[in-house]
N, C-alpha and C positions, 0 to 999 in steps of 0.2 A: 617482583611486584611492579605492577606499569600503571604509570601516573599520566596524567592528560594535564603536563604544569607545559607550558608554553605562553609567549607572550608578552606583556608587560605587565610587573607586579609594585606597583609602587609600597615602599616602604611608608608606612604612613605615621603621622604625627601622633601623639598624644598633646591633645588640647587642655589648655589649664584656666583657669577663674587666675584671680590676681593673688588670690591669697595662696596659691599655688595649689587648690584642691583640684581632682579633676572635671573637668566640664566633657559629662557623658556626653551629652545633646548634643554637644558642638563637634564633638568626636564621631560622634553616629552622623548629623549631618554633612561634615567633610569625607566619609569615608561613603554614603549613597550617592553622593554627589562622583566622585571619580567613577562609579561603576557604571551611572547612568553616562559618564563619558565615555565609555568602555574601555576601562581596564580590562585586564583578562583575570587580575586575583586580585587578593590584596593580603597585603604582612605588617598584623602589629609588633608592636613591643619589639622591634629592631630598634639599631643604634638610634634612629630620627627619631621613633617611637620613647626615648629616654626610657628604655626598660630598666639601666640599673639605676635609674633613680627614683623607681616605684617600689612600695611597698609589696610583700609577698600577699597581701590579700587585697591587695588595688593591681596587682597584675591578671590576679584572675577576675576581676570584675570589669577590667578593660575587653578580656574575652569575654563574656559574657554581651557583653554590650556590642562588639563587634559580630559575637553569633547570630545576636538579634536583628541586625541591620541587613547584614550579609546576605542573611536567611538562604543559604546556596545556591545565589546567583553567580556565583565565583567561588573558587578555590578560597579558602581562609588559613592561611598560614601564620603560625605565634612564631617568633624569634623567642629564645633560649639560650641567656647568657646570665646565670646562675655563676655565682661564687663556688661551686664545689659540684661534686657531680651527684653526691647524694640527694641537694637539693636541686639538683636538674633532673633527676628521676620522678620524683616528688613533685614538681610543677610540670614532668607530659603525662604524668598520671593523672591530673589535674584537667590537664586542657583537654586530654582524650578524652574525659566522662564530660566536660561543659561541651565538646562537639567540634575541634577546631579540623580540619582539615588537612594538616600535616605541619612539621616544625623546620623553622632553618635554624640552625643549633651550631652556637659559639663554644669554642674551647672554653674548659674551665677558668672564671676571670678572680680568681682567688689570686694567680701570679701568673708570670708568663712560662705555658710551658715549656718542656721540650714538642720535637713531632710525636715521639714513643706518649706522651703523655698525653699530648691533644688525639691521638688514635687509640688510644684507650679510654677516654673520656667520651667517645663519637659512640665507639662499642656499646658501653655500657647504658648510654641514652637510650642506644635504638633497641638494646635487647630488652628496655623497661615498656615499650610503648608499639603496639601492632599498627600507630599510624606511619605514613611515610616522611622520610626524613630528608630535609636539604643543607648538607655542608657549607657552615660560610667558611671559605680559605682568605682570609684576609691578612698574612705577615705585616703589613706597612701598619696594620692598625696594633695587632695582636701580638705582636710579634714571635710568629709561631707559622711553619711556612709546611703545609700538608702536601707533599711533592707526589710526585707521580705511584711512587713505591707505595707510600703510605695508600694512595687512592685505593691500591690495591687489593691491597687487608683492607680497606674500607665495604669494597667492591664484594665481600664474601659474608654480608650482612647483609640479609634479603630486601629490609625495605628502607638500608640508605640508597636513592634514588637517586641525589642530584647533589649538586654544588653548584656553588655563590664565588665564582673563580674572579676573586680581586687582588691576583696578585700585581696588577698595572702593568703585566706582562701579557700581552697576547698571544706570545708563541705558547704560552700554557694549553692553551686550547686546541692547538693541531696535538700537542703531545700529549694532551689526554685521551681523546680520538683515536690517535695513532696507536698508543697502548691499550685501551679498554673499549676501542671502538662503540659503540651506540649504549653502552653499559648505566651510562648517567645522564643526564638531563640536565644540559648546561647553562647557565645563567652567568650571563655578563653582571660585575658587582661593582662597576666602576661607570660612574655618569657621563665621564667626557672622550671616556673610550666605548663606549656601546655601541656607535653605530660598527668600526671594526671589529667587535667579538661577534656581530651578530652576522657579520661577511663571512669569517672564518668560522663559523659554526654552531654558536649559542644559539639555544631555542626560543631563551629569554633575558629577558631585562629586566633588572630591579633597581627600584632609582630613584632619590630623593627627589628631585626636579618636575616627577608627572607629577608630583602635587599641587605644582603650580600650572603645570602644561599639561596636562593630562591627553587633552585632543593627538597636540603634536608629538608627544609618544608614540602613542599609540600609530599612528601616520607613516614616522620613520620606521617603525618595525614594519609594518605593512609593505613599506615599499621595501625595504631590505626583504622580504620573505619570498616577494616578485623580483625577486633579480633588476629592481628597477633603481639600479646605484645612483644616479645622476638626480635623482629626481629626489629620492634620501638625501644626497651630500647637499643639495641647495637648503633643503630644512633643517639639514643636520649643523651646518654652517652658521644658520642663523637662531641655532638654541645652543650653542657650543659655549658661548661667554657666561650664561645661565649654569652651565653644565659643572662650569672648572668650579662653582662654588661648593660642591658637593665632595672636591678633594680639600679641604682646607681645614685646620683644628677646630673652626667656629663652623663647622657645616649645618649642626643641627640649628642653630641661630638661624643664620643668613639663610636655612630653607624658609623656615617659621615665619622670616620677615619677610619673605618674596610672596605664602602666603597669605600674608597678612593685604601686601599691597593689592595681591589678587582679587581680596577680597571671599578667600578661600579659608581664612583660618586666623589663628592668633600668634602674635611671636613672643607671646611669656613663655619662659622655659621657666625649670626648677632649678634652684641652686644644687650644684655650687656654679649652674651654666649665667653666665651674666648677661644683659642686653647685649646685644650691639653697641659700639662704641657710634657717636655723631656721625663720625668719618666713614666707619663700615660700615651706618645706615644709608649714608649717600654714596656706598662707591654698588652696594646691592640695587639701591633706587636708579642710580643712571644706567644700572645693565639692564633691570627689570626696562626701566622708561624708553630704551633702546629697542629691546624685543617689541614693546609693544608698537612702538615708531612701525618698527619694520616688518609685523608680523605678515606672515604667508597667508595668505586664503586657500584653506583645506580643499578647497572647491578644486584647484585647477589640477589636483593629482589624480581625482574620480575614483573615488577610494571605494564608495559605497555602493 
């Protein structure tokens, strides 16, 4: 099965009202808004997206809402991190009849598995669903680490196509290459290593941060695409302090809040996620206030 996923896919928020209902319209309009910046896709219901803190009939209404917007001007990709695998069969049964455009699909988050159990859980998704599938390999989160071998057996299931390679190991990615050569569709899943997964060979990036920067995403991968390093590393440099927020236990926060200041979104989360603390609202506002000090003008790369 050959997919046309390349590019930058920002993981995108779920927007909420105060009372912690969700806010379609604000969701719908933050997610036209990054397309018309030109993203290449976009992926609800991932970690930033608080997928496991939505309801099973508010997760399919977020697609719904997302199908609408999207209308396939881009790739629509649902995140699938389901408590058990029966009801991850059950919600891409789901998204494939509402129309989403393929799944990146989290191990079972009932417990943490073994590999034997996160590669039986991958199995059993994709043999439920004829859309194409994207492996998130995330150990540091999940603690479940899908190693080259496993890729393997993955690799003999027709339409998992790709992986979300966050193991904050880069050499992952020549030694994926190396063994399964051009077999998967690689995606850097790490914010403040992306520009080196995408030198060593990822097609794509997925990343809390274009939410906020969406332009200057978009920019770095372009100039990494052109073998234009130098000119990547000056931009990549000055979104890097932004970046390291997206490894940290409050990431989904401290995205929400760099939205907020963008002017891009809101930073209510759902319990049990709490504000920002005074101190993490000012140490986010002086990197945010720093970027914007020193932001680049897209102009002088000549990207267009």
């Amino acid at each position: 099965m050959n997919v046309d996923w390349q590019g930058v896919y920002p993981a995108v928020t779920t927007q909420f009202n105060e009372d912690e209902t969700i806010n379609f319209e604000t969701t719908k309009s933050m997610i036209n808004s990054l397309i018309e910046d030109g993203v290449h896709g976009i992926i609800v219901l991932g970690t930033v997206g608080e997928n496991c803190s939505l309801r099973a009939d508010e997760k399919r209404k977020v697609l719904q809402a997302a199908k609408e917007v999207v209308a396939d001007r881009v790739p629509l990709l649902s995140g699938v991190a389901e408590t058990t695998t029966s009801l991850a069969v059950e919600f891409v049964q789901d998204a494939e009849e509402i129309g989403v455009d393929g799944f990146m699909v989290l191990p079972g988050m009932v417990y943490r598995s073994t590999e034997r159990e996160a590669v039986h859980h991958y199995q059993q998704v994709a043999r439920a669903t004829a859309l194409p599938i994207m492996i998130y390999n995330n150990p540091i989160t999940y603690g479940v680490d899908v190693s080259i071998e496993g890729m393997k057996i993955l690799a003999l299931e027709e339409n998992i196509v790709s992986v979300k390679e966050a193991t904050e190991d880069t050499r992952r990615i020549s030694e994926l290459r190396s063994a399964l050569g051009e077999r998967f569709v690689i995606f850097g899943g790490v914010d403040d290593i992306a520009l080196e997964s995408l030198m060593l060979g990822a097609t794509g990036w997925i990343s809390g941060l274009t939410n906020v920067f969406p332009r200057e995403s978009v920019a770095i991968y372009k100039l990494a695409q052109q073998g234009r390093y130098e000119e990547a590393t000056e931009l990549w440099r000055w979104f890097l302090p932004l970046l390291r927020l997206d490894t940290v236990p409050t990431l989904v926060q401290c995205i929400k809040y760099a939205e907020q200041l963008a002017g891009r979104g809101s930073e209510k989360t759902r319990l049990p996620r709490l504000p920002l603390t005074q101190d993490e609202k000012a140490y986010v506002s002086r990197i945010y206030d720093d970027a914007i000090t020193h932001r680049i003008d897209l102009k002088k790369f000549k990207l267009d």
